[in-house]
C-alpha distance (Angstrom), angle and dihedral (degrees) to the residues before:
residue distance angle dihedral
X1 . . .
X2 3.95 . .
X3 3.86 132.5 .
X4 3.34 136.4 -153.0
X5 4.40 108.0 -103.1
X6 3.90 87.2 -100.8
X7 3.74 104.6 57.7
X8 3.98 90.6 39.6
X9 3.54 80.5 79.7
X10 3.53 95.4 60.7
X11 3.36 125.6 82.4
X12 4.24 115.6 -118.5
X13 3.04 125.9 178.8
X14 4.15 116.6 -173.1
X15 4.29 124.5 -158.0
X16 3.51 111.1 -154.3
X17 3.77 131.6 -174.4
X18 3.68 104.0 -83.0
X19 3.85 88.4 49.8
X20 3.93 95.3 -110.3
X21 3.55 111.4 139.1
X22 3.78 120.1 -129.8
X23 3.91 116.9 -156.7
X24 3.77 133.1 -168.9
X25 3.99 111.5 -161.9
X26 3.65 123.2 -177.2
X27 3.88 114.7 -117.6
X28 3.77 124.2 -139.2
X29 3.96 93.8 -128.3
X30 3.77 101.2 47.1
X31 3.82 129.0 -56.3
X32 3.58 119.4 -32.8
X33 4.00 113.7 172.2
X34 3.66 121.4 -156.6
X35 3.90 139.7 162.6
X36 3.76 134.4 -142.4
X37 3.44 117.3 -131.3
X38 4.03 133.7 -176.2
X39 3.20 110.8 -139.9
X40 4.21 107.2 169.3
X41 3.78 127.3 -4.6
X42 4.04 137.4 173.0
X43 3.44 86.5 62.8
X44 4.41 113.9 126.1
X45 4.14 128.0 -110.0
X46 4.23 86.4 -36.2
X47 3.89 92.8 -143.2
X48 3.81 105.2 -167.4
X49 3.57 137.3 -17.5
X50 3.77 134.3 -152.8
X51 4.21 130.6 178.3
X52 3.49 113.7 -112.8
X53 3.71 88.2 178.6
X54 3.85 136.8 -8.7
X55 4.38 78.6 -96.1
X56 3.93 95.7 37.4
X57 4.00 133.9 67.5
X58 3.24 124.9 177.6
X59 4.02 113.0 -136.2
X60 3.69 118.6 -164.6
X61 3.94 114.8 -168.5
X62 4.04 128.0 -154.1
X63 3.74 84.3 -125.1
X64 3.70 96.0 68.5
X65 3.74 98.1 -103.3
X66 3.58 127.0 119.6
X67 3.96 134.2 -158.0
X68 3.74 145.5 -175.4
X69 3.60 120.8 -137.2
X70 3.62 134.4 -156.0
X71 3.87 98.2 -147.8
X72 4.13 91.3 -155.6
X73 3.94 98.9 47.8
X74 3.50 100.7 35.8
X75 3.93 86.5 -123.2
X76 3.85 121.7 156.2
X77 3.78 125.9 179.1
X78 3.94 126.2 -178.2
X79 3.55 119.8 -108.6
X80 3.63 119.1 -142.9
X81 3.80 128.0 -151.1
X82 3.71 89.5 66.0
X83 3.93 111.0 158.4
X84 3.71 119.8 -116.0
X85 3.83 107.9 -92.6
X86 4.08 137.9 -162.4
X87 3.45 101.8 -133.8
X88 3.86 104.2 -164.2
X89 3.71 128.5 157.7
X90 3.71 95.8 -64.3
X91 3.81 104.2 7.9
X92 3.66 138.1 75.2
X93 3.69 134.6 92.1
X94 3.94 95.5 -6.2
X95 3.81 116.1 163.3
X96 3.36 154.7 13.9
X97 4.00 147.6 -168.8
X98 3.80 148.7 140.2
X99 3.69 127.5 -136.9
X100 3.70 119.3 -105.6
X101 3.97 103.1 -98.7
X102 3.75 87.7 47.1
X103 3.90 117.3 149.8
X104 3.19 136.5 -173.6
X105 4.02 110.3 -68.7
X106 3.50 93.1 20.0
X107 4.07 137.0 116.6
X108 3.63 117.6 -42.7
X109 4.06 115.2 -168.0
X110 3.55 122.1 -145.2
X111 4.08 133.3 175.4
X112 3.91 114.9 -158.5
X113 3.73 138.2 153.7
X114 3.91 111.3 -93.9
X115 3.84 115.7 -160.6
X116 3.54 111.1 -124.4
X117 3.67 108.9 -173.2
X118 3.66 97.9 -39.6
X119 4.19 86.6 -36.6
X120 3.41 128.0 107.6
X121 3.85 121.1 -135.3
X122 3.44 133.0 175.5
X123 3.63 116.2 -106.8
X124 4.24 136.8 -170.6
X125 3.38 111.1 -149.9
X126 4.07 129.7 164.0
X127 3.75 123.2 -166.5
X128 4.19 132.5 164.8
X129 3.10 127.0 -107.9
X130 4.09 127.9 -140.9
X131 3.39 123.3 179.1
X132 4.30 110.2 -35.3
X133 4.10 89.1 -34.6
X134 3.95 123.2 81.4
X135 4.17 117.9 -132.8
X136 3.66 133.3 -150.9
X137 3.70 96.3 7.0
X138 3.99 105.6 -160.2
X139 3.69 123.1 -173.0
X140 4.57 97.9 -149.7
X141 3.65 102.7 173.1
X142 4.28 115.5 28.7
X143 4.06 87.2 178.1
X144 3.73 127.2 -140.8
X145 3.95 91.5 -103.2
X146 3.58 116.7 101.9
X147 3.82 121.2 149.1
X148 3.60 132.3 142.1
X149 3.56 94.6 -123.1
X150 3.79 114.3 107.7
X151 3.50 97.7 -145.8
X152 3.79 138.0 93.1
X153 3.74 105.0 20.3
X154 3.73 95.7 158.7
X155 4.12 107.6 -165.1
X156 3.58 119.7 156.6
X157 3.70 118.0 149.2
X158 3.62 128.3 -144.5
X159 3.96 134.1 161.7
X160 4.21 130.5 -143.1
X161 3.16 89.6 -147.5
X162 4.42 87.3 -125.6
X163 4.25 90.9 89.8
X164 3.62 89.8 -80.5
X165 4.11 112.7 124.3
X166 4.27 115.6 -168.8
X167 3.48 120.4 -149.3
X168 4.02 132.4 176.5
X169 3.65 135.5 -130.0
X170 3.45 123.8 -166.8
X171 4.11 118.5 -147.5
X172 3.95 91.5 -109.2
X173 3.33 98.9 -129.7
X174 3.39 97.2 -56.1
X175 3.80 110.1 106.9
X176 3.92 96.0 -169.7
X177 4.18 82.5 72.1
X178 3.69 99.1 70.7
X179 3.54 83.8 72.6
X180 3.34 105.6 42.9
X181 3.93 125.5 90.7
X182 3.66 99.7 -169.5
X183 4.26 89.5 66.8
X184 3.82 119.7 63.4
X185 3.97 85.7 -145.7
X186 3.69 106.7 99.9
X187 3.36 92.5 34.4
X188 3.86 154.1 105.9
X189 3.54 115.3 -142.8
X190 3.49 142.2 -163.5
X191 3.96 137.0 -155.1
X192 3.66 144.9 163.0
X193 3.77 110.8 -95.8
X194 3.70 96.5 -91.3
X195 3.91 97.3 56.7
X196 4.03 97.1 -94.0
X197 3.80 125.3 117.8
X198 3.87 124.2 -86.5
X199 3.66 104.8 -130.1
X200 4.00 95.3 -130.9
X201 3.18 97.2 58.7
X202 3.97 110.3 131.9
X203 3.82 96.0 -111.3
X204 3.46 108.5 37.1
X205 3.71 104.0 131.2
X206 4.00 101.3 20.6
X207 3.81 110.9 127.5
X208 4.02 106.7 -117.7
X209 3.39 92.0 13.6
X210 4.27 123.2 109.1
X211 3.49 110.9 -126.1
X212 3.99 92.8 -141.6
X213 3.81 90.9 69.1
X214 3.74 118.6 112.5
X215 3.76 100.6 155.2
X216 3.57 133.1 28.0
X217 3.69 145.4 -175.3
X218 4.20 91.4 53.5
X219 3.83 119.9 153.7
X220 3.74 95.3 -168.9
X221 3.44 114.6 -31.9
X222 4.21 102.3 -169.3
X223 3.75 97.4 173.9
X224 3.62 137.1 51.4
X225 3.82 139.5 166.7
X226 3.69 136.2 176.5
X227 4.00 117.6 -143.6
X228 3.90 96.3 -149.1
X229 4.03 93.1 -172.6
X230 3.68 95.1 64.1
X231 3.66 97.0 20.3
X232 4.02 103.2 -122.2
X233 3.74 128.5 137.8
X234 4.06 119.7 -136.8
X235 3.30 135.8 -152.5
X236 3.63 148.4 -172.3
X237 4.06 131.4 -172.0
X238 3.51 142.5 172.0
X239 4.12 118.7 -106.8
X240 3.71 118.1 -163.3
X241 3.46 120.9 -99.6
X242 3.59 89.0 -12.8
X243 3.50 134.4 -14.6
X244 3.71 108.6 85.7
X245 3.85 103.9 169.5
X246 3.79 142.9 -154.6
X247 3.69 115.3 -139.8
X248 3.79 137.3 -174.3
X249 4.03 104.5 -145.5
X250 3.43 114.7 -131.0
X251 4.13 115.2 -171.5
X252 4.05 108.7 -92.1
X253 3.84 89.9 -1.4
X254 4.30 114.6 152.8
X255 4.20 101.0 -133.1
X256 3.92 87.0 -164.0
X257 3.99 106.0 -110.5
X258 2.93 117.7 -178.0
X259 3.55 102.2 -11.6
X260 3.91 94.6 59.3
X261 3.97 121.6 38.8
X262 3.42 140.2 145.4
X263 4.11 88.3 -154.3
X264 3.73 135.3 102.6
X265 3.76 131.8 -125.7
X266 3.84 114.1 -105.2
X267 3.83 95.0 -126.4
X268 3.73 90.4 53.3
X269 4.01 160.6 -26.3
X270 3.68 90.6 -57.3
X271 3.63 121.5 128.1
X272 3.46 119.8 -125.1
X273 4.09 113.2 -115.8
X274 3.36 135.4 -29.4
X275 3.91 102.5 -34.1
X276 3.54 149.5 -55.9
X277 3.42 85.4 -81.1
X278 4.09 152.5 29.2
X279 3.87 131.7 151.0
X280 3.37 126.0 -98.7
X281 4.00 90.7 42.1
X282 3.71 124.9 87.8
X283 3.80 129.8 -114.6
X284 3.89 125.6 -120.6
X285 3.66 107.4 -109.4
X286 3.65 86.8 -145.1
X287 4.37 133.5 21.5
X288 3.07 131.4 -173.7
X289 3.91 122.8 -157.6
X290 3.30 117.0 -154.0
X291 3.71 95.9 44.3
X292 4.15 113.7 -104.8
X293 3.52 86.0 -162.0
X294 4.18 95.1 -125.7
X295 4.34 121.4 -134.2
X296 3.36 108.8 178.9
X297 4.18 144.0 -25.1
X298 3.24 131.8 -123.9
X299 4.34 132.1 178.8
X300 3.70 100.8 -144.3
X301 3.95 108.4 -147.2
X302 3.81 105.3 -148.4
X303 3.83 109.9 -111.9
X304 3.99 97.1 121.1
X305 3.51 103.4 24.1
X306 4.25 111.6 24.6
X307 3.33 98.5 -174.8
X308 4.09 90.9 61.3
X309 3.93 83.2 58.1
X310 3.96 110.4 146.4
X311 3.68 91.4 -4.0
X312 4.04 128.4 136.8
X313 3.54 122.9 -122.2
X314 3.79 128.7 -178.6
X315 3.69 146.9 -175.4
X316 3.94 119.6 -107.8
X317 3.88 115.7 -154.5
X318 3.99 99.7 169.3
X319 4.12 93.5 29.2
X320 4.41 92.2 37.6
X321 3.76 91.7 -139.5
X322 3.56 145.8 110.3
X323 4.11 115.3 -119.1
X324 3.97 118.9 -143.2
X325 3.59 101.9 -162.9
X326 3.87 111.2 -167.4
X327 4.09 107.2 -150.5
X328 3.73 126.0 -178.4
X329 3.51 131.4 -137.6
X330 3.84 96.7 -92.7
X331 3.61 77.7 56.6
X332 4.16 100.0 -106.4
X333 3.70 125.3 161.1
X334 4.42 96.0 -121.4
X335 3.83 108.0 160.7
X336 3.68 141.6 -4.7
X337 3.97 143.3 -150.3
X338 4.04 121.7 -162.6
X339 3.65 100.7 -158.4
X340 3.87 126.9 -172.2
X341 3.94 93.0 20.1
X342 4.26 80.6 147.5
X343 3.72 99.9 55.9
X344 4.03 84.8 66.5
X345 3.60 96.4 -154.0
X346 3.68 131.2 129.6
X347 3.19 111.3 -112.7
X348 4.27 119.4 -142.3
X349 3.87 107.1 163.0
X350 3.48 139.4 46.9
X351 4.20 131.4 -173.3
X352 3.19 145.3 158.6
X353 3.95 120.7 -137.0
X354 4.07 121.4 -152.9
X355 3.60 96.5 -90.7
X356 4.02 96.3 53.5
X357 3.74 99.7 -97.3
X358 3.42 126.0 143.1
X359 3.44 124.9 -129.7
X360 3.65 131.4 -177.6
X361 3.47 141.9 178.6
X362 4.19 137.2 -139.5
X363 3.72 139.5 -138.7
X364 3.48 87.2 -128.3
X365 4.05 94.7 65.7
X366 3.72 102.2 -94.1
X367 4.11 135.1 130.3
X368 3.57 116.1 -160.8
X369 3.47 137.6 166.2
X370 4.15 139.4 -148.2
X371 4.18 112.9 -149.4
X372 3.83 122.6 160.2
């Protein structure tokens, strides 16, 4: 479907039959047309999402559960094997992802909340997958970040595509963490693809330091995505009240929290630390003030929609959007889109399926997808 330049500004949205909703935004750079389209629902807080296959996606849910989905019937069966989870406030079964050379049979990655005598801790795992059941479950990296507070878990996965994986940490609550090296909360880390420490990692042999630390100085970094063209590693966290930031993650680089922040306190005007800024810690490429409230992160490689190439998109739970972040190559934050603000849902998850489509998931229990 095409419109004349005037009406792409205006905002359609189409029901058909079958109750999927087709929607037409207008695009910054020209006319891009797109539709919406709900492919499962009724499912719980779908936590992450990774293709299998152009026909399967893997759906991991806060509740524990996990499902496979056939993106073009709209089926979804339960997968069994599923490790015992503490689901608490905001931990449980959180993500999932596979490494870039994955094949069929091979290592699945996982982050979930492991109970630890009565405390939750974040925990890597990886485990195959035959059939609807899950082999050979292995727990590879129990961190050092147990609290019973069920808040700031981190825990998005993402690969370099070198045997490296990534995987976040938030500071649990406990603000004092983003600070410290001797806690993996606060933290992105980095391991070899079976859980054990890559030797060039920026603090291996520091005393109090853990050797699994990459990044520090996080508060809860919820999305993260590695651009394997030019070799950088993105984040995205939550601030306070205010103050959620993009960052580019540099090895052994201090991100600030909680002594820099350009967030509020909840119970008033107050900034949050010492200032916006202080040397010797880095500086978001990217804030955002109010607070969208960020899910996940994705780099979206072009093959649907080319003129999204090497841009960022993420979920929105408070602001119910998707951001388009436009970055150039020395890695600045230069324009941005907020797409789907009318579908007012909070958006958790974030993929991209063979053919370039976007899919995304809700906290209310839906999968749907964006395609030309």
């Amino acid at each position: 479907m095409r419109l004349n330049s005037a009406l792409l500004w205006a905002f359609t949205t189409v029901f058909i039959s079958t109750s999927i909703a087709a929607t037409i935004v207008p695009h910054r750079t020209g006319a891009t047309d797109f539709v919406v389209e709900e492919i499962a629902n009724n499912l719980g807080v779908p936590w992450g999402m990774a293709f299998l296959s152009a026909e399967k996606i893997l759906i991991t849910e806060r509740n524990g559960s996990i499902k496979l989905l056939n993106p073009e019937t709209g089926l979804l069966t339960p997968i069994q094997g599923n490790p015992k989870v503490l689901a608490n406030g905001q931990g449980g079964l959180m993500d999932v992802a596979i490494p870039p050379d994955y094949r069929p049979g091979g290592w699945i990655y996982f982050t979930y909340t492991k109970n630890i005598q009565g405390q939750g801790v974040t925990t890597l795992a990886r485990s195959h997958l035959s059939g609807d059941r899950l082999n050979n479950w292995q727990d590879i990296v129990i961190s050092s970040s147990a609290s019973s507070a069920g808040r700031h878990f981190g825990s998005r996965i993402t690969f370099d595509g070198q045997g490296h994986l990534f995987f976040t940490i938030g500071d649990r609550g406990k603000r004092a963490n983003g600070q410290d090296l001797s806690t993996h909360a606060g933290s992105v880390l980095r391991v070899n693809l079976d859980g054990s420490v890559a030797t060039d990692n920026p603090f291996i042999g520091q005393s109090n330091s853990l050797p699994e630390i990459w990044s520090y100085g996080h508060r809860n970094p919820q999305g993260i995505a590695y651009d394997r063209q030019k070799q950088r590693l993105w984040s995205i966290e939550h601030g306070p009240r205010g103050g959620d930031e993009i960052n580019l993650i540099e090895p052994g680089n201090n991100y600030g929290w909680p002594v820099i922040s350009y967030g509020k306190e909840y119970w008033g005007p107050i900034a949050v630390g010492e200032s916006t800024e202080k040397e010797g810690m880095e500086q978001p490429i990217k804030v955002y003030i109010p607070s969208i409230a960020p899910s996940s992160l994705i780099l979206y490689s072009g093959k649907a929609f080319p003129d999204w190439k090497g841009n960022l998109l993420a979920g929105a739970l408070k602001l119910q959007h998707i951001n388009r972040v436009v970055v150039d190559d020395s890695g600045k934050a230069i324009a941005e889109e907020r797409l789907l603000t009318s579908l007012k849902e909070r958006i958790r998850a974030l993929a991209e399926s063979p053919e370039g489509w976007i899919y995304f998931s809700t906290d209310s229990g839906r999968i749907l997808r964006i395609r030309p």
